[in-house]
N, C-alpha and C positions, 0 to 999 in steps of 0.2 A: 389568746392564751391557749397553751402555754408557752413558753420561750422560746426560740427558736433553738434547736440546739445541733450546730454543723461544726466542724472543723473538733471536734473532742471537747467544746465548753457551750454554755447558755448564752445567749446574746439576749439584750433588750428591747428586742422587737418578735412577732412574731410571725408565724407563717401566712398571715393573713394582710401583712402589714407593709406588702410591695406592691400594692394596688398603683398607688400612687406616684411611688417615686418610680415604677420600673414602666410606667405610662410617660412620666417626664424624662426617663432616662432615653424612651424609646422616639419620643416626640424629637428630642435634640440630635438620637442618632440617624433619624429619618432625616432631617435639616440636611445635616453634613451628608447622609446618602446622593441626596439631590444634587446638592451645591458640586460634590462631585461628578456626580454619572453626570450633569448638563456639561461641565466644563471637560470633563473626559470626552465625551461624543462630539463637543464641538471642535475643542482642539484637536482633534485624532491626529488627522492629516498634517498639519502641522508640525505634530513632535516628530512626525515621521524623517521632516528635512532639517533639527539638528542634529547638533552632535549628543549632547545626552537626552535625547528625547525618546530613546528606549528606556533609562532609568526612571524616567517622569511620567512613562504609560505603564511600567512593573508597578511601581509605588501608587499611582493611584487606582488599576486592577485589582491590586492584593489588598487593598487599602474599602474596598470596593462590597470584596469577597467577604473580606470581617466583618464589618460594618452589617452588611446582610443576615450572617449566622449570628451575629449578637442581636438583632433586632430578632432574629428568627427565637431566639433560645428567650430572651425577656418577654415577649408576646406570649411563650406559652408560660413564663415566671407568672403574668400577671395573668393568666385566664386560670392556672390557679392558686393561684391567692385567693379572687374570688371564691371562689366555692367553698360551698360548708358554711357555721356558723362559729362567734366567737368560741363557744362553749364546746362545738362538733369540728374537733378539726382534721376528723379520719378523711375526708376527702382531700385534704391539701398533704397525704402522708406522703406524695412523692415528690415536696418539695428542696430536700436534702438534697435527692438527686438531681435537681435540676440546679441548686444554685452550685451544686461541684462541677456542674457543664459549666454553666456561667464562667467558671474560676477559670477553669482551663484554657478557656478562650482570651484570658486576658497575657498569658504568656506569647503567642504568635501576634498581639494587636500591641504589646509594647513591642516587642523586637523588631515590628516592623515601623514602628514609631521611630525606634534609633536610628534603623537602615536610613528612612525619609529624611530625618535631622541631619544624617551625614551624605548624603544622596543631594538635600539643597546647598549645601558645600561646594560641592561639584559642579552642579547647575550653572553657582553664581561665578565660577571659573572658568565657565566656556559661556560668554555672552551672546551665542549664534540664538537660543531659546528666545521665543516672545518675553515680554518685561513680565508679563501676568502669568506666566508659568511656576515663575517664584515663590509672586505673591500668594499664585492659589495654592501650591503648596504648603507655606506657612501658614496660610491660614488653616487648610486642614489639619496640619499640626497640634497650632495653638487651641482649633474648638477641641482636638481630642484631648490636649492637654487640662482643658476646663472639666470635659466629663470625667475623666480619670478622679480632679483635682475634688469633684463634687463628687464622688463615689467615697474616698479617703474622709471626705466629713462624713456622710453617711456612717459608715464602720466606725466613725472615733463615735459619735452620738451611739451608736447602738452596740459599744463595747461595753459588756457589763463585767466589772471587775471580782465581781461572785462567784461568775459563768466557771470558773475551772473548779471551784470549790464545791461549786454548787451539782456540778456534773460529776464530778469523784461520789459525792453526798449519795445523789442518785445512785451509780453502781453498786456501791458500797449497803444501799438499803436493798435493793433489789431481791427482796426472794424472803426479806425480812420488812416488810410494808407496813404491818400491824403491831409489829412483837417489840415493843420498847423495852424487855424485860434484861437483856443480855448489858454486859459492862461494855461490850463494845459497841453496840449500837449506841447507849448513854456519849458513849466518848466521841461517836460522830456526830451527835446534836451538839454535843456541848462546841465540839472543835468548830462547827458550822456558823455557831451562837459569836464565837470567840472572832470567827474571819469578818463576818459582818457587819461587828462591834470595830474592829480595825480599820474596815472601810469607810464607814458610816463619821467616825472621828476623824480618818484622812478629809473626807471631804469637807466636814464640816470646816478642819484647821485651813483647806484652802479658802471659802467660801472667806473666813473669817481671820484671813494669814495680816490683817493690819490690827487684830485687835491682839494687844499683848497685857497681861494682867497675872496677878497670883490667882487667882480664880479661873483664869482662863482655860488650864487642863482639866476643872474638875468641873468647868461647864460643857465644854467638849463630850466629856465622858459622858454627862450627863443626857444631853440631845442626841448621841450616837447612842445609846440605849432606846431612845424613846424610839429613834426611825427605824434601830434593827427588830422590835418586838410590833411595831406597827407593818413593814414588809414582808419580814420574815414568811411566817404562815403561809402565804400569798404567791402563785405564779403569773400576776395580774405585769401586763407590760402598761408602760406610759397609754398607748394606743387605748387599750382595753379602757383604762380611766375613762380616760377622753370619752370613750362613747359612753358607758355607763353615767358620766353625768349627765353629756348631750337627754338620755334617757330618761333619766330623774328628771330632769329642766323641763323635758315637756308631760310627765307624769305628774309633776306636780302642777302646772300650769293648769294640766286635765281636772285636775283633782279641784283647783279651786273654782277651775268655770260650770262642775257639778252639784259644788258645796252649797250646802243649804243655809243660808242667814239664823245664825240662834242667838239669842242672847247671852251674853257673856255675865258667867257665874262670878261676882268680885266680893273679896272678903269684906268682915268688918275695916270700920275706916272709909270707907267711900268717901263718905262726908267732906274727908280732906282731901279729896284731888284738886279741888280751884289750887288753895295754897301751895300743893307740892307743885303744881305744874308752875305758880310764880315763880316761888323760891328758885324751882329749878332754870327758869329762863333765867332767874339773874345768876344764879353761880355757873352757868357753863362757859361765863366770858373769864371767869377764873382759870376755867380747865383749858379752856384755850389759849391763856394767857402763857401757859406754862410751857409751851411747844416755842415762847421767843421769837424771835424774826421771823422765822419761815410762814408761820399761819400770819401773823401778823402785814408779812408782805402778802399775800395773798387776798386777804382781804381787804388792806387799803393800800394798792399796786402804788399809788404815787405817792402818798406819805413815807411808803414803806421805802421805795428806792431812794428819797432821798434820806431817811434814817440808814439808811446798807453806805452809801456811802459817807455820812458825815463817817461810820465807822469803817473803814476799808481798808484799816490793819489788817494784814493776816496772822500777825502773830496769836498763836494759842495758849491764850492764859485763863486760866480758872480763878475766880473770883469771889467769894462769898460773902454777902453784904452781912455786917454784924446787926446791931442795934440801931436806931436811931440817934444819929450826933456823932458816928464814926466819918470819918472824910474817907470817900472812897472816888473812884474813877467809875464812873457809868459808863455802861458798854451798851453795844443794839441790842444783846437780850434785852437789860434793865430799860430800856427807853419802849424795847415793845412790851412787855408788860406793862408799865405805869398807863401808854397808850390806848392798850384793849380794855384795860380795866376802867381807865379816867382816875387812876388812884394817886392821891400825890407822894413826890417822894420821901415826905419825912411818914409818909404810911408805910412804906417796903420796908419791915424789919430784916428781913434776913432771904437771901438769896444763895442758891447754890446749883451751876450747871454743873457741876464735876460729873463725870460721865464714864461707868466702867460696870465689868459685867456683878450685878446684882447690887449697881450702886444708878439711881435715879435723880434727875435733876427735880429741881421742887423749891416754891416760895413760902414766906409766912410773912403776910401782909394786915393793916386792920382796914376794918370797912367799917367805917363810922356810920353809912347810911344804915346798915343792918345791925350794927353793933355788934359785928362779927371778927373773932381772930380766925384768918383764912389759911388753912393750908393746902395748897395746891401742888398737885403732882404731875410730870409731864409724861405722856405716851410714849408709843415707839415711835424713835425718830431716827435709831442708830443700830450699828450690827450689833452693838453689845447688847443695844433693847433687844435687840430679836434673840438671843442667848438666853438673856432673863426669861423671856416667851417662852421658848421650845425647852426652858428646866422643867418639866410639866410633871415631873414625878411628886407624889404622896410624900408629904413631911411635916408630923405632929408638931404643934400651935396650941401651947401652954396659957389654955385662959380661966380665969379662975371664975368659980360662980357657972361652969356652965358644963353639962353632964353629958354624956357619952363620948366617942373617939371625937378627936377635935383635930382633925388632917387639912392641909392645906396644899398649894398650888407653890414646890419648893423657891423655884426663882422668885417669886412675888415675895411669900417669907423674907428671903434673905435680904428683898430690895425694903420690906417694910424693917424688919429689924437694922437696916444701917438708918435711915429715918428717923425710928425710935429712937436710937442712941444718940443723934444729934440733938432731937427737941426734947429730950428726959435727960442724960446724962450729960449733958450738956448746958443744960440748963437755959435753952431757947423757950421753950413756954415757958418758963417760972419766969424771966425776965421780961417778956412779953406781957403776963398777968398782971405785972406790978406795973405796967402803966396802964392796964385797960382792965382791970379788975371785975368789973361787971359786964366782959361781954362774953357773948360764947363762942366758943373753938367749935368750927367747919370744915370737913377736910373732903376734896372736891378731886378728881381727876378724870380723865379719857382713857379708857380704852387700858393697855396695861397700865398708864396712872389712876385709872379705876378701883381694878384691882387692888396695888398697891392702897390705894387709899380706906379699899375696905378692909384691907387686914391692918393698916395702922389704928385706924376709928375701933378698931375688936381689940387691940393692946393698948387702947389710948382708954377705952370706955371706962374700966375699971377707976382709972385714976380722975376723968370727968365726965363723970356721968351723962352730963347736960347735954354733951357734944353731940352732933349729929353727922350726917358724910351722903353724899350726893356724887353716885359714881356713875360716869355715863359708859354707856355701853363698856358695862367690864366682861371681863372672860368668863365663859360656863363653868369651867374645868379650874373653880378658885377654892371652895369651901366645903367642906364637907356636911352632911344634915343638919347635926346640932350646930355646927357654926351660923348655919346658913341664919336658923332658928331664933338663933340668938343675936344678929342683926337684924330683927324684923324690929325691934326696938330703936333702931337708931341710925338706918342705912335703906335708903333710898336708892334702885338700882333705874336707871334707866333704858329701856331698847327701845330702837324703829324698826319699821317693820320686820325686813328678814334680811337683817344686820348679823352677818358670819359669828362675829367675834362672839357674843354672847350666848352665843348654841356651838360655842368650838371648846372640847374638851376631849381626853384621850377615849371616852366613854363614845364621842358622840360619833370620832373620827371611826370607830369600832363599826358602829352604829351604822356610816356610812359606806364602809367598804364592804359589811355584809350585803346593803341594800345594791350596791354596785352591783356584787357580783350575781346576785338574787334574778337583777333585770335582766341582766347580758345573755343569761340563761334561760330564761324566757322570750326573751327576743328569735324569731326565727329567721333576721335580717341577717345578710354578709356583714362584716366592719364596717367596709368600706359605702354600704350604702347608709347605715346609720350614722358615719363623720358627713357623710356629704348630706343629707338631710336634718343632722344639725345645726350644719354652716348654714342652708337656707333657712332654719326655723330660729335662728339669731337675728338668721339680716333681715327677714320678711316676717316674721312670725307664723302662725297658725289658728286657726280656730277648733281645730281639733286634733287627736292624735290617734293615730291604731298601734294595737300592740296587737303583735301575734305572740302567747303562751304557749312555752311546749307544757307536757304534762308534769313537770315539776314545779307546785308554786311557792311553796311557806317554808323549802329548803334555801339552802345558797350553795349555790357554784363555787368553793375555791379548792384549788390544789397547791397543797404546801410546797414549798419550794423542792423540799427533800421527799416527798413522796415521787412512786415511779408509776407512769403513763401505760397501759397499755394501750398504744394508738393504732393494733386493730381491731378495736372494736369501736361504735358512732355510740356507747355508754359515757355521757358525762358523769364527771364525777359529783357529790352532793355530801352534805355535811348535817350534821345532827348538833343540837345544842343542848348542853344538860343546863340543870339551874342552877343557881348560884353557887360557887364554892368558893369559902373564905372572901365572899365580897364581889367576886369577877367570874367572869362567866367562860364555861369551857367548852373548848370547839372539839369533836372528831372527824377528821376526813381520812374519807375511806371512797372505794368506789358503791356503787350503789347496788352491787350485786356481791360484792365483795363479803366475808365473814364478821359477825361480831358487830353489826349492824348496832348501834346507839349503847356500846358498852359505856362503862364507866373509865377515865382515863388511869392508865396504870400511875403507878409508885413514882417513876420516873418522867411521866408524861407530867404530874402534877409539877412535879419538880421544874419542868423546864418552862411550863405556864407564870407569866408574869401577872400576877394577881393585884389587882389596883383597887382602892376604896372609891366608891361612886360618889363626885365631887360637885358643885353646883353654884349658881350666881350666889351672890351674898343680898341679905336684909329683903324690902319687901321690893317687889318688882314691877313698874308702872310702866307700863306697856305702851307704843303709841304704833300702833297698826292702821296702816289705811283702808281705810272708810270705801272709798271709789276711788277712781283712778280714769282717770281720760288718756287713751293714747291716741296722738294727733301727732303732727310733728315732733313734741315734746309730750314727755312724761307730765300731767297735771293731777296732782295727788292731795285728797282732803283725809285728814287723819283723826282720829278719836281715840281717845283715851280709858284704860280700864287697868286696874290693879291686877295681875296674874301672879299664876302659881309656877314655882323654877321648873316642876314637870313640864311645862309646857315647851323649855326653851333646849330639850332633853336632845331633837334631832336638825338636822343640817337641814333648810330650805335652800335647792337649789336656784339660782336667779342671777341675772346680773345686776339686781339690785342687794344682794350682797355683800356685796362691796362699798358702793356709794350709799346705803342704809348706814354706815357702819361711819360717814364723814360727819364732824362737826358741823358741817357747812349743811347738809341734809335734819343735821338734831336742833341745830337752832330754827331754823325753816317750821322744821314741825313743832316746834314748843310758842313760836311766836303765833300758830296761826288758831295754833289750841286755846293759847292766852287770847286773843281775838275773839274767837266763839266763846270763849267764858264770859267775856265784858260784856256779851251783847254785841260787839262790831262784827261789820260785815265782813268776811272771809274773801280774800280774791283768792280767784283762781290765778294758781302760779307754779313753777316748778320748781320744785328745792335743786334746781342747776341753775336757776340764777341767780347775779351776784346777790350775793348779803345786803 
């Protein structure tokens, strides 16, 4: 950090960030130097007695000479790149000028490209030359032709489509750093706001150019807000990420191999974790039920393939099973459901995969063993889930009986409200009740069928009270205080260990990028030595870690896109945080010598702050964190259980178990082995990566 900025725009990488490729660039032109200068010196004599064997000793000379000054000009690219730190990047300030060397050397090394291209023309028309004159030719050719061709992906990957906006931005503030107060400064954030909002929606309509829908523009607009008010602020390149987690992953690793064992504070209710942990082993084959084929293959590989092909239509029909006594056509969803669950099928009242952005597939089936009416909702499985996901903006949730701001998690909203309308306005539960009158309504999902489910179980309560909902690892970023509060009556939230999803909210992602940049700036590493000591502290691990602190610790390092650099001086720059206002928290960056040190943000600054309500898991939250953990060839993990509080789940753990915390196949693992140790049975040692 920060961007590189040559040719009049910003680019997406930065000066620190050619460590690597301009080491591979140099390694391949070293190759082709070789392969040349050996067959140059051997064939000398040779070219000397045909006839165009003066063109084939010019061409591979001149061919010779470039190759040299571009290994020459990339060696001193990459000696400095190194130098300085991410946060110090006054020692690489003369990197502009060397990659405009670089450039100009690529005009004499294509034309003499062409001359070769039309020079082996020639060759192969005076056949007096060796056979292998040709060939080495083209081959020198073709490897220059790959470098070039891998330089062109290069610049497309680190073309940032901001970079001219974002460079004007710069000029434009220059000499007005601090002073928000003018209409034309206001007009540059806002236009800045406006270009990134543009971009941010382009790329999203590529990412998502097969998903077509009424809702589809105003979810677009929606996710292009979130990413332009989450980057904006920020000169952080891909690179920069990268290592600031690399960083976090093993500061937190640090942090837990110094942690002292306490015992864990658990509200009223203890009492009841045997039960919740049953209950919850048995409804999570619901939650999984609802993801249809795909989990379902996965988990019984050969039942499942031949269910894929009894059905091996491709045609795409949407189907929604009525009541019980309607004649319908069962499809592999319906066959994997009845499957995972063992439910029969005069039990499947109503089925529906329809599948569109803030529209969710979901069953309502009875369970006669529990004397339950289940509704189950399915996760993210599609680009349109992921739409619903990233709608993550504040959108009040009318519940009645329940006191202060009641804000929710929009996309989830809109998927629970189509939900609603089907089993309320519809009259799905009424017609359900009338055959099962005395059982109670369960509403169960995974992950954003979680969610979804705990904002249905929050508009569903009112009208049955009795009902309960069993969400497994749903999202951080779903409910606001009182909501949360007011599911501890009725809503069961489940996480594994340091499972992303349930600590992932716009709050927490904040949370994250401060701490990013906090390290990077305390780190007194180059880049390029903290990527390559993260790659080994992934593949081999560590026992411990050193951090070198500069003297800035409890600030963060970030430079907003549109503030302006002065790169000579080795001052990073550092930021101030005031407290809350209206709900969301506001940043200053400034440099740290700079005027007006921890002011208050002006009129217009507040104006252009996106203020968000601080949102959080739903009902009460039973935690299953492991215990011990054996690392041997495989991860062997014993896990215990304790009721926590949604503060707890406030910030991002980094790990690679993040991820795989976050699978079905890991929550039933750990709910089975819990239920084990409750019984009194002996516990194997196992690793939630084998099969089920």
């Amino acid at each position: 950090m920060p961007g590189l900025r040559v040719f009049g725009r910003r680019w997406g990488v930065a000066s620190d960030d050619l460590v690597f490729p301009g080491i591979a660039e140099i390694a391949a032109r070293l190759v082709l130097w070789i392969i040349i200068a050996v067959f140059y010196g051997r064939y000398k004599l040779d070219l000397m007695l045909c006839t165009s064997g003066a063109l084939v000793r010019h061409f591979f000379f001149g061919l010779l000479l470039i190759v040299a000054a571009i290994i020459l000009i990339l060696s001193t690219v990459v000696y400095t790149s190194m130098k300085g730190t991410i946060s110090n990047p006054h020692p690489r300030r003369r990197m502009p000028l060397l990659i405009y060397l670089r450039t100009v050397l690529y005009v004499p090394e294509f034309t003499w490209l062409l001359l070769g291209l039309s020079w082996v023309f020639e060759v192969q028309r005076k056949p007096d030359c060796a056979e292998n004159t040709v060939g080495a030719m083209q081959a020198s050719l073709a490897l220059s032709c790959l470098i070039l061709i891998a330089t062109l992906i290069f610049l497309a990957l680190a073309f940032d489509p901001l970079g001219s906006s974002s460079s004007e931005a710069v000029a434009a503030a220059q000499g007005l750093p601090y002073n928000l107060e003018g209409s034309e400064t206001e007009q540059l954030f806002q236009g800045a706001r406006q270009a990134a909002t543009r971009v941010w929606a382009t790329r999203v309509r590529l990412l998502c150019c097969c998903v077509a829908s009424e809702d589809a523009a105003g979810a677009f607009d929606h996710v292009a807000g979130v990413m332009r008010d989450f980057f904006m602020d920020t000169d952080l390149v891909a690179s920069d990420i990268a290592a600031g987690l690399s960083l976090l992953h093993q500061y937190h690793d640090n942090e837990e191999l110094q942690a002292v064992s306490t015992n864990v504070s658990t509200p009223s209710g203890m009492q009841d974790l045997e039960p919740q942990l049953l209950n919850a082993k048995y409804y999570v084959k619901f939650a999984s039920a609802a993801y249809g084929w795909p989990i379902y293959i996965l988990q019984h590989p050969i039942s499942g393939l031949r269910l894929f092909c009894r059905h091996s239509s491709c045609r795409r029909t949407t189907r929604e099973y009525e009541l019980v006594g309607s004649e319908t056509q069962w499809g592999r969803h319906t066959e994997a459901i009845l499957g995972v669950t063992g439910l029969q099928p005069r039990d499947l009242l109503f089925v529906s995969f329809q599948n569109a952005i803030y529209q969710i597939p979901f069953f309502v089936a009875l369970d006669h063993r529990k004397k339950s009416l289940i509704v189950a909702i399915r996760g993210t499985l599609s680009l349109r889930d992921l739409l619903t996901d990233l709608s993550a903006e504040c959108e009040k949730l009318q519940v009645e009986n329940v006191e202060g701001d009641c804000y929710a998690h929009k996309g989830m909203v809109q998927a629970a409200g189509y939900i609603f309308h089907k089993l309320v306005k519809e009259g799905i539960l009424n017609d359900a009740f009338q055959i099962a009158a005395d059982y109670n309504l369960v509403i169960t999902g995974h992950s954003l069928g979680a969610g979804v489910a705990a904002l249905l179980a929050t508009l569903l309560h009112p009208l049955y009270p009795n009902l309960c909902c069993y969400a497994f690892a749903p999202p951080s970023g779903l409910v606001s205080r009182s909501l949360a509060e007011y599911g501890n009556r009725f809503i069961v939230s489940l996480v594994v260990g340091k499972d992303l999803v349930p600590r992932l909210s716009l709050s927490s992602m904040e949370d994250l990028k401060q701490k990013i940049v906090e390290i990077i700036a305390r780190s007194s590493r180059p880049k390029y030595q903290i990527l390559f000591r993260g790659f080994c502290y992934e593949i081999f691990g560590s026992c411990g870690v050193e951090y070198d602190e500069s003297p800035i610790h409890h600030s963060s390092l970030l430079q907003p896109l549109l503030a302006h650099q002065d790169s000579s001086e080795d001052q990073p720059l550092v930021c101030t945080t005031w407290g809350a206002l209206a709900g969301g928290n506001v940043t200053r960056w400034q440099s740290q010598t700079g005027p007006s040190f921890g002011e208050p943000p002006s009129a217009i600054e507040s104006s252009l702050i996106t203020q968000r309500p601080a949102l959080f898991p739903p009902g009460k939250i039973l935690y299953l964190s492991v215990a011990e953990e054996k690392k041997t060839w495989r991860s062997e993990c014993r896990y215990q259980a304790s009721w926590e509080d949604a503060m707890a789940f406030q910030n991002i753990r980094i790990s690679p178990r993040m991820f795989t915390d976050h699978t079905l196949h890991t929550l039933v693992f750990a709910l089975e082995q819990l239920c084990q140790a409750a019984h009194g049975e002996p516990v194997q040692d196992a690793s939630p990566d084998d099969p089920l």
